[in-house]
BATOR-967187 format. One line per field, with one value per residue: residue in three letters; x, y, z of N, C-alpha, C in turn. Coordinates in steps of 0.2 Angstrom, whole numbers, m for minus. Each point is the difference from the previous one (the first is absolute). Layout:
! BATOR-967187
resn: ala,...
n_xx: X,...
n_yy: Y,...
n_zz: Z,...
ca_xx: X,...
ca_yy: Y,...
ca_zz: Z,...
c_xx: X,...
c_yy: Y,...
c_zz: Z,...
***
This chain:
! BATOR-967187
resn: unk,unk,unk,unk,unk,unk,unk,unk,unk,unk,unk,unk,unk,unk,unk,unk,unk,unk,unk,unk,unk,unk,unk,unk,unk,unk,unk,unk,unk,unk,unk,unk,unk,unk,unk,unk,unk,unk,unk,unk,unk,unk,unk,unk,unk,unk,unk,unk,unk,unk,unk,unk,unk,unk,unk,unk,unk,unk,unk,unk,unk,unk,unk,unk,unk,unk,unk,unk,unk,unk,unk,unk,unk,unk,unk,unk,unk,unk,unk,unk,unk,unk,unk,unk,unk,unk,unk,unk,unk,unk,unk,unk,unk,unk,unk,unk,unk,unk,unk,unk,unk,unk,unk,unk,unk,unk,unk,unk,unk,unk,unk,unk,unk,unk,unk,unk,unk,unk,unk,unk,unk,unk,unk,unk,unk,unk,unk,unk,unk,unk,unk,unk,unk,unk,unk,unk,unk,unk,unk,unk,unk,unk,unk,unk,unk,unk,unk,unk,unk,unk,unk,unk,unk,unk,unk,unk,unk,unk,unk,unk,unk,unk,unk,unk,unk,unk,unk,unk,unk,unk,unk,unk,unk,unk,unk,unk,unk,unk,unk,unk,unk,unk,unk,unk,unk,unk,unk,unk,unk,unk,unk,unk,unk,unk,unk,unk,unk,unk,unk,unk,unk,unk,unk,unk,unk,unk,unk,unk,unk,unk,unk,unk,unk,unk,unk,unk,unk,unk,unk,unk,unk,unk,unk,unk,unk,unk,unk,unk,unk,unk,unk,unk,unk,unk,unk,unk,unk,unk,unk,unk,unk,unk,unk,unk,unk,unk,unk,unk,unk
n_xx: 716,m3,m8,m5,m5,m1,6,2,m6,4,6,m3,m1,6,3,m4,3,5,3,m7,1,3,1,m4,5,4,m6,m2,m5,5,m6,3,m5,m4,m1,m5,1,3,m5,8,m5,4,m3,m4,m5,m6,2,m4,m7,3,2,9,0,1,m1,m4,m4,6,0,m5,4,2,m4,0,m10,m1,m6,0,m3,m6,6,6,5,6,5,7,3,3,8,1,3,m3,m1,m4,m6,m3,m4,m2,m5,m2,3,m4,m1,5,4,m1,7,m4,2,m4,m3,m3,m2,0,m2,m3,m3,m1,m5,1,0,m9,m3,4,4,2,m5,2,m4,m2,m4,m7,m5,m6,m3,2,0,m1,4,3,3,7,6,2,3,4,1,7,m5,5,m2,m1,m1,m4,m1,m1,m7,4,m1,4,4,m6,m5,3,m9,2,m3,m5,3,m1,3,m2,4,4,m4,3,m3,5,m5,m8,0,7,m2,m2,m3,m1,m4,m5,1,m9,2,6,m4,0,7,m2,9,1,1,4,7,0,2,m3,m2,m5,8,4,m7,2,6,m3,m6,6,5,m3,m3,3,m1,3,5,4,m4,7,3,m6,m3,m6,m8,1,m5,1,m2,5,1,3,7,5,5,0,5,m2,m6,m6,5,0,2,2,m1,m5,m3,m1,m1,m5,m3,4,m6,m2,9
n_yy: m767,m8,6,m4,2,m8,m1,7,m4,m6,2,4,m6,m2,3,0,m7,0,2,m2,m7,0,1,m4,m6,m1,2,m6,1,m5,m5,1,m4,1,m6,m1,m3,8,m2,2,3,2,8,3,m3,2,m2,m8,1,m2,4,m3,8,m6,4,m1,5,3,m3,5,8,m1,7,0,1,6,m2,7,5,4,1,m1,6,m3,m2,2,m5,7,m4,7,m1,m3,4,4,0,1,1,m4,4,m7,2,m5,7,m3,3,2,m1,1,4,1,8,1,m4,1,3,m6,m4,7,1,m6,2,m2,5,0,4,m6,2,4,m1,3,6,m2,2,1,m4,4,m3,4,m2,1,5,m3,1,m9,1,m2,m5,m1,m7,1,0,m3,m2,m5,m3,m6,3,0,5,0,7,1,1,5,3,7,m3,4,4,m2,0,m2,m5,4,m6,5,m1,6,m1,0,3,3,m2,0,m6,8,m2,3,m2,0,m6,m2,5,m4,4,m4,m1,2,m6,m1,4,5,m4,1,1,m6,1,5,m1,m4,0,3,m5,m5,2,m1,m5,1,m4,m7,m3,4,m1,1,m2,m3,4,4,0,4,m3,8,4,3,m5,4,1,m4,m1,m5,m1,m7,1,3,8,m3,m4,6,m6,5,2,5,2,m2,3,m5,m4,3,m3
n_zz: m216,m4,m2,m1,m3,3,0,m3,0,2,m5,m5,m1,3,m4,m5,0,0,m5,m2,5,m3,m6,m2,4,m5,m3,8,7,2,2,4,m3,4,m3,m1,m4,2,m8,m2,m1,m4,1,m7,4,3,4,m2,4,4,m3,1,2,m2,m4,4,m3,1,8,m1,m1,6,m2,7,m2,1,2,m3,7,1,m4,7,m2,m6,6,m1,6,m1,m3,0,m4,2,4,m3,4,m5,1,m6,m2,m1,m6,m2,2,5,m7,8,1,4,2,5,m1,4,m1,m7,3,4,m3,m5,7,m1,m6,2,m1,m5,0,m5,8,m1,m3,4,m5,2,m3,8,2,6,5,2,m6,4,0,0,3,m1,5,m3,3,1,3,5,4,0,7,m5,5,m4,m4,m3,1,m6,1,6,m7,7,2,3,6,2,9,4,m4,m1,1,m7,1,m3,m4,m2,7,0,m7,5,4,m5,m1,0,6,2,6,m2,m2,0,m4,m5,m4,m7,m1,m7,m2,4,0,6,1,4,m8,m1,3,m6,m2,1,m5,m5,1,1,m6,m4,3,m2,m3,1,m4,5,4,5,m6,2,m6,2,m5,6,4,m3,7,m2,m3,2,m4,2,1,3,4,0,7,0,m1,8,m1,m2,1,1,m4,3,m5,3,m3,m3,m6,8,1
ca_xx: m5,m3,m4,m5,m5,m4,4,m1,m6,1,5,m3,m8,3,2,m8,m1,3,m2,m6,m2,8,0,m8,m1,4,m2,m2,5,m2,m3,2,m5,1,m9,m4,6,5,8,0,m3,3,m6,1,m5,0,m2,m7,m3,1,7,6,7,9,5,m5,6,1,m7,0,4,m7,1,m5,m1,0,m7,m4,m3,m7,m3,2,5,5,7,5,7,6,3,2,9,2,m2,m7,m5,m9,m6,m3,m6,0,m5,3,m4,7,5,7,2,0,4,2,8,3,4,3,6,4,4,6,3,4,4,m1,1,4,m3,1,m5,m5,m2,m5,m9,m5,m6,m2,m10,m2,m5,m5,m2,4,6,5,7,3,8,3,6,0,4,4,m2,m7,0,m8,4,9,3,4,m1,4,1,m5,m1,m5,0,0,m7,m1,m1,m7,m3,0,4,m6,4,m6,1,6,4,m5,0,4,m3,m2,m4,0,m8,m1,m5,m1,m4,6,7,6,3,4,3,1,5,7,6,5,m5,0,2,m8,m2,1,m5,m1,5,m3,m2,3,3,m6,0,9,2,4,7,1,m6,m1,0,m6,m6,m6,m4,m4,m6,m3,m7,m4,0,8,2,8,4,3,1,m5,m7,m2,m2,m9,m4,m1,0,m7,m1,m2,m6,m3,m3,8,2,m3,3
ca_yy: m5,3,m3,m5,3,1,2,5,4,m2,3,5,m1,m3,9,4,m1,5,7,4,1,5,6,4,3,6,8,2,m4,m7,m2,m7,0,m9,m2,m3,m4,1,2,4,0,7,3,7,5,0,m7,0,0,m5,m1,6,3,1,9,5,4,6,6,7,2,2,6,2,10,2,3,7,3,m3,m4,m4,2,m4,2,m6,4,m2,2,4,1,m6,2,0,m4,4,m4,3,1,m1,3,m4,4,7,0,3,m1,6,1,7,2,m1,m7,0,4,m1,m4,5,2,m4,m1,m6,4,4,5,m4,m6,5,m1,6,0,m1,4,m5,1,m4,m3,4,4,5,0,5,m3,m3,m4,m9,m3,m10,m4,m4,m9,2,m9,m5,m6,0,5,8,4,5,7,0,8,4,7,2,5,4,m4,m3,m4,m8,m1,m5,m6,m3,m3,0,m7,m7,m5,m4,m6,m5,m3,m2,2,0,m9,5,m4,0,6,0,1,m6,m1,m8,m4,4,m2,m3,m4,3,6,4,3,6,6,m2,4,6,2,1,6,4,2,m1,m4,m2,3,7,2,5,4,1,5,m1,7,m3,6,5,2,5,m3,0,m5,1,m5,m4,m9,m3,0,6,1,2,m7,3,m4,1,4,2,2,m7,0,3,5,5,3
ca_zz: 2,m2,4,m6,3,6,5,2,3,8,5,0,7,5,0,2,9,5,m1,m1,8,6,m3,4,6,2,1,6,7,2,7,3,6,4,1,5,0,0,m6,m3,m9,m4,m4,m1,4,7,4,1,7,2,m1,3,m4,4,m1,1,1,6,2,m1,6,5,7,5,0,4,m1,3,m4,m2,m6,m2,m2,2,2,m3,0,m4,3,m3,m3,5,5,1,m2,m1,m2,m7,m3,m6,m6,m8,m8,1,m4,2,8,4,7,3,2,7,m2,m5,1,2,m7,m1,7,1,m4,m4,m8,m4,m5,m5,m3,m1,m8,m5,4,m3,0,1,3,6,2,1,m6,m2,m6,2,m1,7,m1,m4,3,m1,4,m3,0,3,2,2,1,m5,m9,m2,m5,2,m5,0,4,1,m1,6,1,6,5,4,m7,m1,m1,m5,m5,m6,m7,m1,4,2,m4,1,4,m3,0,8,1,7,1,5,7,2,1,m1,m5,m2,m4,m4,3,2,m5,6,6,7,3,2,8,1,5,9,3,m2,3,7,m3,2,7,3,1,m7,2,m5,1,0,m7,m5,2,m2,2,6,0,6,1,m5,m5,m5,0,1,m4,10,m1,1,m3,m1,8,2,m6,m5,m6,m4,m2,6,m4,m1,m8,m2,m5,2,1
c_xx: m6,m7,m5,m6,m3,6,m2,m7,1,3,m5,m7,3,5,m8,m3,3,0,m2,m2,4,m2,m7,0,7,m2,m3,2,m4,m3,2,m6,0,m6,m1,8,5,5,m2,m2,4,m6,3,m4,2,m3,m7,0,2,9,1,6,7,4,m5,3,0,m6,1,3,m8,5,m7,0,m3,m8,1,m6,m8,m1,4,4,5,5,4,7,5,5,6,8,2,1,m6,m4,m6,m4,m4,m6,m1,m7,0,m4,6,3,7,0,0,4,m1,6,3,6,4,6,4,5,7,6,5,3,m2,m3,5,m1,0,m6,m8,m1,m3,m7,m2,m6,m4,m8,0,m7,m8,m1,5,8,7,6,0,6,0,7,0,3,4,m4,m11,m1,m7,2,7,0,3,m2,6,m1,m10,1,m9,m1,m3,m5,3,1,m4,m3,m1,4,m5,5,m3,4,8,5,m3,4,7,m3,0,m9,m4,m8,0,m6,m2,m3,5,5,7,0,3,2,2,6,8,4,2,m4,0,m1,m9,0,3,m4,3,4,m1,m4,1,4,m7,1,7,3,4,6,1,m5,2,3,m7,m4,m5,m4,m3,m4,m2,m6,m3,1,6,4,5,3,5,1,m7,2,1,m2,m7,m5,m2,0,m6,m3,m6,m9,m2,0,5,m4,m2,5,5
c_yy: 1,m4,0,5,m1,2,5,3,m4,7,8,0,m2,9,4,m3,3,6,5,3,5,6,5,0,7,5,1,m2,m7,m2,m8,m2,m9,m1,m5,m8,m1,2,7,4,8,1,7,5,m3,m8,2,m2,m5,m2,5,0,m1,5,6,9,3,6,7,2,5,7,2,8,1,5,4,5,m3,m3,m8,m1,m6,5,m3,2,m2,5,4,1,m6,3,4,m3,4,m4,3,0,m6,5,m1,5,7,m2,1,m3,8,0,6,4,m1,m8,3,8,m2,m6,3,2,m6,m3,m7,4,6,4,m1,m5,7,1,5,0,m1,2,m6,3,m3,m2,7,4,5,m3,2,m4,m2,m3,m7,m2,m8,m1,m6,m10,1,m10,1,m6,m1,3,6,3,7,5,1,10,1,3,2,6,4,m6,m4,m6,m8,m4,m8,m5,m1,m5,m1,m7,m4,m2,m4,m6,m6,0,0,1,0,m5,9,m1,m1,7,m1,m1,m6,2,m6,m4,6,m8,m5,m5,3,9,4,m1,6,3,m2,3,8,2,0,8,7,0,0,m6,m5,3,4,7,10,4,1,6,m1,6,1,11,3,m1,4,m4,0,m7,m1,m8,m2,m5,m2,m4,9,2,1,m3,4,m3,m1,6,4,0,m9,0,4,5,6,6,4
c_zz: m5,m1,m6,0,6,4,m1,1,7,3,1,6,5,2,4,8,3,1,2,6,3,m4,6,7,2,m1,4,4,m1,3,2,3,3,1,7,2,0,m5,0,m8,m1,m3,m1,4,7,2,1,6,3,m1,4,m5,3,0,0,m2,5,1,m2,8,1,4,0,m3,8,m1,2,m1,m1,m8,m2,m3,1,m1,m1,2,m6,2,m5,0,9,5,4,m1,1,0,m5,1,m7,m3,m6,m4,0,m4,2,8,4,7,4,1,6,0,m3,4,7,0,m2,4,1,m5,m5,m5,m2,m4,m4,m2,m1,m8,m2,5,m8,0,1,1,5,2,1,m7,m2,m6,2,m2,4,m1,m1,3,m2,6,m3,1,4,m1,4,2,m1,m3,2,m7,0,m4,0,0,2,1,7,m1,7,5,1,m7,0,m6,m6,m3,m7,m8,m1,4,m1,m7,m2,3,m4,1,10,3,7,3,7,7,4,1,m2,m8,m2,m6,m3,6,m2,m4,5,6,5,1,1,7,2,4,8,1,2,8,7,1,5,8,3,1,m3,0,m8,1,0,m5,m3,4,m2,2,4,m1,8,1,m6,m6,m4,3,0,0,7,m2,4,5,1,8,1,m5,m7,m8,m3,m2,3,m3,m2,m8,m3,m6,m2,m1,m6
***
């Protein structure tokens, strides 16, 4: 075919129309938005006031913290190689997931860690200043809502210890923030539809409930503050931590 000068500056500016448009908005998401009238307008930003987004995105998944403690400490259940569940200490200035030994050897005593998941010790600063070795392990999976995070290692401190969610997982999360008026942990939007209702599951799990319930364990608390590992709920309501001001302990 063949084309005169002005045909080819028709055919070149009639190419640049098209083009151009698709090229720029495939480097983002779409906005179908609908005005006051009805039409639909395609935008590379967001719908202006008064419009709607016909494909709005999928909402953030929502788990419930759990406040403790006089300084308002948040708590976080998560659930360990899929059948225990602790509740974490969030600590976004901890470079390591922590677990008391008490859990963690009873963990072993059942066969959800190996000998194979033992990695080595590490020269640490604990908490009052002091310096020592402390032992290193991998779990196999550790579930926030739906995330999985696998092959997590941590580091095991003394009894009685508190159990730290720190950096090594938050920054699997993606893009996540806490609404603190609400108490709850928001996750970017999930892959899978329906699954920012894992926590309900979780937390029926918790109090015993929900099918399947009697394969799951979780940390329940002495008078004396130590800790032990029952299916749920906890004898004798033992599902809190007997010292009000957790980070006393």
């Amino acid at each position: 075919m063949a084309f005169g000068p002005r045909g080819w500056v028709r055919w070149m500016t009639l190419g640049m129309f098209w083009v151009l448009p698709v090229s720029s908005w495939g480097e983002g998401r779409l906005y179908h938005c609908v005005d006051a009238r009805g039409r639909t307008i395609l935008k590379d930003q967001p719908c202006a006031p008064g419009e709607r987004d016909r494909h709005p995105p999928p909402p953030e998944e929502v788990v419930p913290l759990l406040a403790k403690g006089a300084r308002g400490q948040y708590w976080i259940p998560v659930v360990l190689n899929d059948r225990v569940i602790v509740e974490f200490l969030i600590d976004t200035g901890a470079n390591v997931v922590v677990l008391p030994g008490d859990i963690v050897d009873q963990m072993a005593g059942m066969g959800l860690i190996r000998a194979s998941d033992w990695l080595g010790t590490v020269h640490s600063t604990l908490a009052d200043g002091s310096t020592g070795q402390l032992a290193v392990a991998r779990l196999e999976s550790l579930r926030i809502g739906s995330r999985v995070v696998r092959g997590v290692p941590f580091t095991v401190t003394g009894a009685r210890g508190i159990p730290l969610l720190g950096t090594p997982v938050l920054e699997q999360l993606g893009a996540w923030r806490i609404d603190h008026r609400e108490r709850k942990l928001l996750l970017p939007p999930a892959s899978k539809s329906g699954v920012d209702r894992e926590h309900e599951r979780i937390q029926a799990l918790r109090q015993g409930q929900g099918g399947g319930a009697g394969r799951w364990l979780r940390q329940c608390w002495r008078a004396d503050g130590s800790v032990y590992l029952a299916p749920p709920p906890c004898p004798g309501g033992g599902d809190q931590a007997p010292i009000n001001d957790t980070s006393s302990r």
